[in-house]
TORLUMDO-942954 format. One record per residue: chain; x, y, z of N, C-alpha, C in turn; residue number from 0. Coordinates in nm, 4 decimals. Last residue first. Example, Ala and Ser with C-alpha at 12.3 -4.5 7.8 and 13.67 -1.06 7.14 Angstrom:
! TORLUMDO-942954
["A" [1.2850 -0.2250 0.7080] [1.3670 -0.1060 0.7140] [1.2900 0.0030 0.7870] 1] ["A" [1.3190 -0.5690 0.7800] [1.2300 -0.4500 0.7800] [1.3200 -0.3300 0.7800] 0] 
This chain:
! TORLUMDO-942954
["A" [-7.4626 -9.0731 -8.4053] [-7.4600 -9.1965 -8.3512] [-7.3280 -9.2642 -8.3237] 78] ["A" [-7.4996 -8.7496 -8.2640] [-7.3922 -8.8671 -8.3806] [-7.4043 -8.9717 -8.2904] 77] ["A" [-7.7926 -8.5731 -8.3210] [-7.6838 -8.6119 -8.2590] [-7.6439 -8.7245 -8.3190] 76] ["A" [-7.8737 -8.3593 -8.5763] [-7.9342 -8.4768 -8.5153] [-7.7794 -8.4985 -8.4001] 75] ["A" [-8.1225 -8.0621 -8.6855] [-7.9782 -8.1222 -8.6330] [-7.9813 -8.2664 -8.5522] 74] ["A" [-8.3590 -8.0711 -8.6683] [-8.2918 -8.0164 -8.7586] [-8.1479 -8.0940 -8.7676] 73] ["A" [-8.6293 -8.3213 -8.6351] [-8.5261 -8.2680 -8.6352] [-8.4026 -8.1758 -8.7254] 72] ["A" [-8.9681 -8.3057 -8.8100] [-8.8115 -8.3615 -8.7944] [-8.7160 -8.3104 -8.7188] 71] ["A" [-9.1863 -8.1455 -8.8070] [-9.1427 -8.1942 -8.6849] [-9.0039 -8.2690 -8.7002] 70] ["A" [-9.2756 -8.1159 -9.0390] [-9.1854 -8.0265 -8.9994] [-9.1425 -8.0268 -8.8200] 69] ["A" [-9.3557 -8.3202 -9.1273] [-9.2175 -8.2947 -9.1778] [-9.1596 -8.2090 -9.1012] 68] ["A" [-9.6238 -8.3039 -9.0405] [-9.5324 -8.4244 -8.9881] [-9.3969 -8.3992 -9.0240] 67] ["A" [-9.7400 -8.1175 -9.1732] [-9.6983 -8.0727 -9.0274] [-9.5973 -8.1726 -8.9810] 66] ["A" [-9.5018 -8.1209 -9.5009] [-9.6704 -8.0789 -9.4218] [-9.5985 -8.0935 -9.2478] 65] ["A" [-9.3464 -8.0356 -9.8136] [-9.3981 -8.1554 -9.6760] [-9.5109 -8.1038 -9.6144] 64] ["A" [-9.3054 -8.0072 -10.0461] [-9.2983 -8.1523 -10.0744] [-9.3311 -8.1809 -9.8539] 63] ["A" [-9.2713 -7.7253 -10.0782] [-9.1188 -7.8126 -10.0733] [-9.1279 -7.9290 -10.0289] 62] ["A" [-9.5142 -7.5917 -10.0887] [-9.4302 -7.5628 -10.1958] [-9.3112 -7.6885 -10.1964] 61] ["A" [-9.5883 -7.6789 -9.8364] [-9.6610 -7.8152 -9.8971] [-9.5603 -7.7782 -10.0576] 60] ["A" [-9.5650 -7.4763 -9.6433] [-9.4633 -7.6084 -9.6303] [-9.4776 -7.7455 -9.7755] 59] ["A" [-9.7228 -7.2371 -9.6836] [-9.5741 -7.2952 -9.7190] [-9.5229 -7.3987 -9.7351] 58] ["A" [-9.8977 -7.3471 -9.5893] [-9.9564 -7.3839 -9.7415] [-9.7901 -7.3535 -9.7947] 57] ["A" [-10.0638 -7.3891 -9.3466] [-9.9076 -7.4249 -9.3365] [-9.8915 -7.4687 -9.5328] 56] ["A" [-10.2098 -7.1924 -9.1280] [-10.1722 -7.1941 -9.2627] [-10.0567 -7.2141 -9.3306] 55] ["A" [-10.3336 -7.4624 -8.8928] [-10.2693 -7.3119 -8.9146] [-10.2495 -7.3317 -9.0501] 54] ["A" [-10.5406 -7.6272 -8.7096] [-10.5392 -7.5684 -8.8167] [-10.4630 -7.4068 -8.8838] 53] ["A" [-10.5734 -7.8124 -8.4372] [-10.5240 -7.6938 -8.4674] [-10.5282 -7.6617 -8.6029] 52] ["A" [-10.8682 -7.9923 -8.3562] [-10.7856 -7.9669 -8.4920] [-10.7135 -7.8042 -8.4815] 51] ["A" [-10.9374 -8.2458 -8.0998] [-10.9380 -8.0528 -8.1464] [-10.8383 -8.0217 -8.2315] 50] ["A" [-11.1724 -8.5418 -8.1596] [-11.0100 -8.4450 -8.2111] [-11.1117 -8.2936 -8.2024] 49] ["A" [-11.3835 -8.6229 -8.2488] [-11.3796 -8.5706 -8.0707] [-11.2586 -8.5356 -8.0415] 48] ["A" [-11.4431 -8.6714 -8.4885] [-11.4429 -8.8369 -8.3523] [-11.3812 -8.7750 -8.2262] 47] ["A" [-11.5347 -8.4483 -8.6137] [-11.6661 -8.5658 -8.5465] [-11.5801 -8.6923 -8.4597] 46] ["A" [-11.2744 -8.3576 -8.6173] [-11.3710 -8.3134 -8.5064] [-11.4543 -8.3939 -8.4882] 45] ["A" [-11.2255 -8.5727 -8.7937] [-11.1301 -8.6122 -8.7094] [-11.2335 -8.5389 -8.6208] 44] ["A" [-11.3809 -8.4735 -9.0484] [-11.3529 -8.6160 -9.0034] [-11.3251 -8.5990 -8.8702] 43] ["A" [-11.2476 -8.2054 -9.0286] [-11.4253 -8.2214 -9.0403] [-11.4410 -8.3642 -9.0040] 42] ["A" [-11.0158 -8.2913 -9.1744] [-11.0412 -8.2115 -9.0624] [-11.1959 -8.2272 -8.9960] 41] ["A" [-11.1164 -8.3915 -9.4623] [-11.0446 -8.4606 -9.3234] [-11.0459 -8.4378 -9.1468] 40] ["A" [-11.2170 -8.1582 -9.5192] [-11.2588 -8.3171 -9.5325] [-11.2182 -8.3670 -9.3818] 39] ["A" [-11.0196 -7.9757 -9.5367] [-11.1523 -7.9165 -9.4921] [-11.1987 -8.0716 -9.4560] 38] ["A" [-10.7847 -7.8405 -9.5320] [-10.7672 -8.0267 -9.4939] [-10.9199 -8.0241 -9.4900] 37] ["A" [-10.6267 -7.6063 -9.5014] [-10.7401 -7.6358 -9.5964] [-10.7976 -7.7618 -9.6405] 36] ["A" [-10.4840 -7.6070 -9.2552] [-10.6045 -7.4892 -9.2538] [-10.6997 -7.5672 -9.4010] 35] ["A" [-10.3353 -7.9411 -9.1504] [-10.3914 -7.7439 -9.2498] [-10.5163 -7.7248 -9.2388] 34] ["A" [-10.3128 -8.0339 -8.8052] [-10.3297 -8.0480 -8.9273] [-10.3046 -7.9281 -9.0534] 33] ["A" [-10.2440 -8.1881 -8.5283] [-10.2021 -8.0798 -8.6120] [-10.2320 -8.1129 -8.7221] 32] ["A" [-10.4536 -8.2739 -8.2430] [-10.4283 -8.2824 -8.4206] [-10.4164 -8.1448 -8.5060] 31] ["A" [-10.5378 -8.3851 -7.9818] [-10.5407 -8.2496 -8.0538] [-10.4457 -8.3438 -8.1634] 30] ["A" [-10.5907 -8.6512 -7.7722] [-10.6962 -8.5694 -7.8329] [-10.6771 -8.3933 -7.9345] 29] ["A" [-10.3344 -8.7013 -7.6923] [-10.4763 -8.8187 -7.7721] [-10.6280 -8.7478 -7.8042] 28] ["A" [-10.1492 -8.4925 -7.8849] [-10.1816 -8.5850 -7.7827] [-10.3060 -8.6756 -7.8028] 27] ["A" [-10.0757 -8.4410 -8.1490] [-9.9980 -8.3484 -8.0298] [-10.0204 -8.4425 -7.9027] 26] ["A" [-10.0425 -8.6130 -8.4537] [-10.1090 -8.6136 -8.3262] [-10.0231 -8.5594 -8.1932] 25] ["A" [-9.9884 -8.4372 -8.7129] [-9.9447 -8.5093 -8.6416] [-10.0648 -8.4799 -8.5381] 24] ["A" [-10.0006 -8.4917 -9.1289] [-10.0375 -8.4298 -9.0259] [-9.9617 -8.5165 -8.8779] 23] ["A" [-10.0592 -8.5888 -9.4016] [-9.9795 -8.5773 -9.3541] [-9.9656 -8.4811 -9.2035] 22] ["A" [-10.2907 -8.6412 -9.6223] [-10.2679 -8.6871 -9.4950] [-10.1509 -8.6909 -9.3957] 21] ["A" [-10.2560 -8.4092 -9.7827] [-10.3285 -8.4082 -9.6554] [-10.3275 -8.4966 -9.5566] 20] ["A" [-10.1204 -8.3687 -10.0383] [-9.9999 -8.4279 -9.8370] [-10.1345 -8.3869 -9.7659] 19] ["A" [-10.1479 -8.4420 -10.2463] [-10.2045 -8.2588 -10.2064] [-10.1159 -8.2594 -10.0302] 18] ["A" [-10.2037 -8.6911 -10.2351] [-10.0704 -8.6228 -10.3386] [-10.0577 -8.4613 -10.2797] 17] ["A" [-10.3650 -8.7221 -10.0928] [-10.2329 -8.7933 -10.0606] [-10.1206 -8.7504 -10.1208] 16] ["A" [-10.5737 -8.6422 -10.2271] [-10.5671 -8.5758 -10.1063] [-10.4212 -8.6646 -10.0600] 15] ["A" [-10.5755 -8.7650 -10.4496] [-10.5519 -8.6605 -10.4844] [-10.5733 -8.6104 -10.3495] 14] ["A" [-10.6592 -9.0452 -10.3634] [-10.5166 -9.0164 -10.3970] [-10.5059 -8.8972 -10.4001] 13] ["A" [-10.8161 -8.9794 -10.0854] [-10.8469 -9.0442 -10.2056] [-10.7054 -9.0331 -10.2473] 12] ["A" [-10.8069 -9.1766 -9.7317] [-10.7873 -9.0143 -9.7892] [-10.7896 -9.0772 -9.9928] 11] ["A" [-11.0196 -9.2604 -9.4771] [-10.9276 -9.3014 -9.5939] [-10.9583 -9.1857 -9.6679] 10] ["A" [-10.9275 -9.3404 -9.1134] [-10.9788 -9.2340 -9.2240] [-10.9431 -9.2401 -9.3455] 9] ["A" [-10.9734 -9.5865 -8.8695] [-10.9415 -9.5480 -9.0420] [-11.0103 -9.4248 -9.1130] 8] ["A" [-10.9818 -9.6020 -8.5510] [-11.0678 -9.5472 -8.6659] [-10.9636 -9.5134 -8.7611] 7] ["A" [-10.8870 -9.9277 -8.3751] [-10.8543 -9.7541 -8.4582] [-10.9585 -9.7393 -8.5564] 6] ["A" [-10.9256 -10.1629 -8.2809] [-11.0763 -10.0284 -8.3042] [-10.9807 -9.9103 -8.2985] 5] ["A" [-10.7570 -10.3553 -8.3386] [-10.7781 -10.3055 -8.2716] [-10.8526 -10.1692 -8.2091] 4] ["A" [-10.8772 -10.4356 -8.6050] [-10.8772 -10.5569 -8.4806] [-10.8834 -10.4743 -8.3441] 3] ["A" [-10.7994 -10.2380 -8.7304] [-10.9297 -10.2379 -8.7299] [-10.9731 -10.3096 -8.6096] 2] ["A" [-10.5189 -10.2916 -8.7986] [-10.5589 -10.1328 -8.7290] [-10.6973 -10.1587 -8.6699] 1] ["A" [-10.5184 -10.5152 -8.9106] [-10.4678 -10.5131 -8.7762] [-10.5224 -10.3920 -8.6995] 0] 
């Protein structure tokens, strides 16, 4: 479906899925939060004309998340 509609697929191997590289967010249609050590990937996304923030988020990956996690909400309002 992704393809039908000309998204570009980046395919990550397992050991970059387990490492949470692909775990990242899109700020807008052209910047991408990603890590500092995503070297592959990152390097992917500049060639399709993404500006890759890249900070050193090697904390977040000790407790199982990455940039997309840490966009959750802390507190939620009651449904």
């Amino acid at each position: 479906m992704l393809k039908s509609m000309k998204i570009k697929i980046i395919e990550t191997s397992e050991e970059e899925v387990v490492k949470m590289k692909n775990n990242g967010v899109a700020i807008d249609e052209k910047t991408f939060l990603s890590f500092k050590d995503n070297e592959r990937v990152n390097s992917k996304l500049e060639s399709l004309g993404f500006e890759v923030l890249k900070p050193d988020l090697s904390i977040l990956t000790r407790g199982g998340g990455g940039p997309k996690c840490s966009c959750f909400p802390l507190e939620r309002d009651e449904v």
